[in-house]
N, C-alpha and C positions, 0 to 999 in steps of 0.2 A: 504494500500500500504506500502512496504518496502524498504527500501533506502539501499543499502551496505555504508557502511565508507570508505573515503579512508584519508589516512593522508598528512596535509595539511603542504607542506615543509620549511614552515617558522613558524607555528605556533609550528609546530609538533599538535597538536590537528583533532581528525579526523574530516573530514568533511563528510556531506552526500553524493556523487554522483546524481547530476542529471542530466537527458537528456532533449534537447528542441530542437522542432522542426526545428531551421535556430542558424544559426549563420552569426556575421560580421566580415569580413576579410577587410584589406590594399591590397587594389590592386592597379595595374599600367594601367591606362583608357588611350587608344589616340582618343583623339577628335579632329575633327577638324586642323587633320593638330599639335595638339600639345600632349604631354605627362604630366600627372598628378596623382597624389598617390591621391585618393578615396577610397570613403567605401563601400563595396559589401557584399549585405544578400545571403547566399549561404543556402540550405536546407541542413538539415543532413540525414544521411542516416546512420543507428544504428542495429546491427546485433541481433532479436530478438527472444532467443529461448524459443519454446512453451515445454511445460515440463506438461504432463497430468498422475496426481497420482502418480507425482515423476519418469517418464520416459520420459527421452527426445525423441523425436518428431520430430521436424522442427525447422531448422533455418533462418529463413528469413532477410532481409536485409530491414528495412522499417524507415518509419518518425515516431519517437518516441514522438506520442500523438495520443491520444482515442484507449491506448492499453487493455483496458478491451474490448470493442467494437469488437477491432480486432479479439482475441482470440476467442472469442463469435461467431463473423461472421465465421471467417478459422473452426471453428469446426462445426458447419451447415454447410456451402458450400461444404464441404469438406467431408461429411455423417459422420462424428465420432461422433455427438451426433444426436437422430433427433429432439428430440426440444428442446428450451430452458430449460426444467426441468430440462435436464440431464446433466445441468451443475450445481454446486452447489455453484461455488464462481470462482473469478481470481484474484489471489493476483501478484501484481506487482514487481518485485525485480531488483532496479538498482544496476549497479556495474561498475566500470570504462572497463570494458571489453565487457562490452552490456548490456542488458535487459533480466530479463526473464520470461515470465508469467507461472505462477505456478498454472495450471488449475484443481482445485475438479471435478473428473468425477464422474457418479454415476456405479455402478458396474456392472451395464448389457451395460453402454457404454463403459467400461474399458475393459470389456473380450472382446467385440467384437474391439477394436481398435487394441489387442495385437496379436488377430486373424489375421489381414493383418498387423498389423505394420512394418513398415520402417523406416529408415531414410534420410530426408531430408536436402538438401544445398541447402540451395534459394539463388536466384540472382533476381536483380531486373528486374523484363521484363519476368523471368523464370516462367511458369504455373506449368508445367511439372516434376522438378526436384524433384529428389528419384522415378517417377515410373519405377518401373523393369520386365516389360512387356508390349508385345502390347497390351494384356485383359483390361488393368489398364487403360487404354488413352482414352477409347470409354468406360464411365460409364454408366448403366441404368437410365434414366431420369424418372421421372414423366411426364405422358400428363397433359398438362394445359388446362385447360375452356378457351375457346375464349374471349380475354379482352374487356373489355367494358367500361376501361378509358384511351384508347386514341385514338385521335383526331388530325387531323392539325395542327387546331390553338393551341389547347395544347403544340406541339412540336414546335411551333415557341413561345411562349409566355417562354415555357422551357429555348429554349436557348436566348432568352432576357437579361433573368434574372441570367444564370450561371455561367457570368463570377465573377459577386457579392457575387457567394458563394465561390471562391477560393482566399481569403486572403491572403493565401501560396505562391500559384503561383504567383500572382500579384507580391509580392517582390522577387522571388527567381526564380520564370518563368523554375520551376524542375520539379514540380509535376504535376498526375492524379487527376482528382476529379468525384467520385461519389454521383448522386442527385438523391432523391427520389422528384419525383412531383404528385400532387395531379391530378385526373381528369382535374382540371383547368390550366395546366400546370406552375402551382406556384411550388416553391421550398418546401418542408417539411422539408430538412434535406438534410446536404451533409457535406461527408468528403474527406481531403486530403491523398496523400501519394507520394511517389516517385514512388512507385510501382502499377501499374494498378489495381492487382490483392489485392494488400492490403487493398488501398480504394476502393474498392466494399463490401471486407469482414467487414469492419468498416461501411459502412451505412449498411450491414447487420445484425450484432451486432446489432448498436445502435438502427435500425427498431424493433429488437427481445426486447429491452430492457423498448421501450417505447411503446410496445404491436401494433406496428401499422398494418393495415388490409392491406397486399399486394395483395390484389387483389383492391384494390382502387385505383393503382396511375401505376407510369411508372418509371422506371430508366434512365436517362441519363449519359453517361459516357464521358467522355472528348479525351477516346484515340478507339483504333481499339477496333474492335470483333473478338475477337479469342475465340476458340470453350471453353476454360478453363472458359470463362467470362458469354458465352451461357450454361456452364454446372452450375458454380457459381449458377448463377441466376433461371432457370430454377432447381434447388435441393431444394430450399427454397420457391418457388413459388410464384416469379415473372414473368409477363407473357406478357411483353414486355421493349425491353432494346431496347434505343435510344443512336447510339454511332455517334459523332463526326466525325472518321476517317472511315475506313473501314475495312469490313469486310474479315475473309475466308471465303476459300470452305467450309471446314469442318464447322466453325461457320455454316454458313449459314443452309447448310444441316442437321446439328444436333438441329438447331431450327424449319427447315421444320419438322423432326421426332419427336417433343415433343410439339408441337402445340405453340410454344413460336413468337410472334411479334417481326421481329428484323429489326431494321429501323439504317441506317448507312449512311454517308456522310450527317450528319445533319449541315446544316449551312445555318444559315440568313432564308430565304424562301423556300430553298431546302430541300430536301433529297431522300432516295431511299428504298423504303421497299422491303427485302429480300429475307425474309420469313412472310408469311400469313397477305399482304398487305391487303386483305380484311377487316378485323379484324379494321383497321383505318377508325372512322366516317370524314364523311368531312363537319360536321358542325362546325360552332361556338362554344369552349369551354364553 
């Protein structure tokens, strides 16, 4: 990883640049009937451009931590590599002006990325932002094999245990979180971000990076299902997402065409499969 310099105005001596996740601000609280200056964890939100072979790419707007992950994940989810080989490094560069990951393609995924290449302006919430056609919005999915790890109890035992994986949110109550769970609906891994779409690509990243076998486990996501999250997922082959909020039409329907399990308004005991409820055992995890 590389740090930019920036110069430190009292020292005059430069300093590295670095970003983290939250910061604490002085704020003005009314409680109770009275007024008081307190401390409040705010999350940051840091403008991070992906830059592949030395061509900028996408700029997103995201929580600046597990940015190797990310780039990793945004580039599977996103078809510009198809598997992790054809990346060959992500070197990190801070700079007091944002982030920016500096991703080694390999050269049959470089011709093909400069083939449709665009550019992108992300916003946080934005799936969508740089496509310049309707062809672009409804991508070719892969059919998935009918899942065979999950379950009920899975998806209640899931969300048990998720609110323990978002540390972020707890102090800062800003961010999405994406969770990979095991058959057993235990936690394997889960990342934050301000952005939906970020932390999805970040537990996809980091799944690619710790070789793990998606066809063994389930996603839970913390916010809606929107069809960019069905496509996400469903590109890398995962073959059931379990989300919180709710779903679209288009979600929905684009998970019915790619054989993907998509279960939404998950909460406590509840929830509602969408697409190929079948596919859900109802025994015992």
């Amino acid at each position: 990883m590389t740090c930019a310099l920036d110069m430190d105005a009292d020292s005059g001596v430069q300093a590295p640049v670095q970003h983290f996740p939250s910061a604490c601000m002085t704020v003005t609280r009314m409680h109770g009937g009275a007024l008081r200056s307190a401390q409040d964890e705010l999350a940051e939100e840091v403008p991070v451009a992906l830059e592949y072979n030395g061509v900028s790419h996408a700029v997103m707007l995201a929580t600046p931590a597990d940015l190797e992950e990310f780039a990793l994940g945004f580039s599977l989810s996103e078809g510009i590599i198809a598997s992790p080989a054809e990346c060959y490094g992500v070197e990190i560069e801070h700079a007091a002006s944002g982030i920016t990951a500096h991703v080694d393609l390999a050269a049959g995924a470089f011709m093909r990325l400069k083939e449709r290449r665009r550019n992108l302006a992300g916003r946080t919430g934005c799936g969508l932002c740089g496509v310049d056609s309707l062809a672009q919005v409804v991508r070719p999915l892969p059919w998935l094999a009918p899942t065979r790890a999950l379950s009920g109890a899975a998806i209640r035992r899931a969300l048990i245990h998720a609110r323990a994986q978002q540390p972020l949110n707890r102090i800062t109550g800003a961010t999405h979180a994406a969770i990979w769970c095991g058959r057993d609906g235990m936690p394997r891994a889960a990342f934050e971000d301000i952005g939906r779409h970020n932390a999805l690509d970040k537990l996809i990243g980091g799944l690619h990076m710790n070789g793990a076998d998606l066809a063994d486990g389930f996603c839970v996501i913390t916010s809606r299902a929107s069809v960019e999250m069905v496509q996400k997922a469903a590109t890398v082959g995962i073959g059931a997402l379990v989300a919180m909020s709710a779903p679209t039409a288009l979600a929905v329907r684009t998970a019915l065409g790619c054989g993907l399990t998509l279960v939404a308004f998950a909460r406590g005991d509840d929830y509602v499969a969408y697409a190929h409820g079948a596919n859900i055992a109802m025994e015992s995890a």
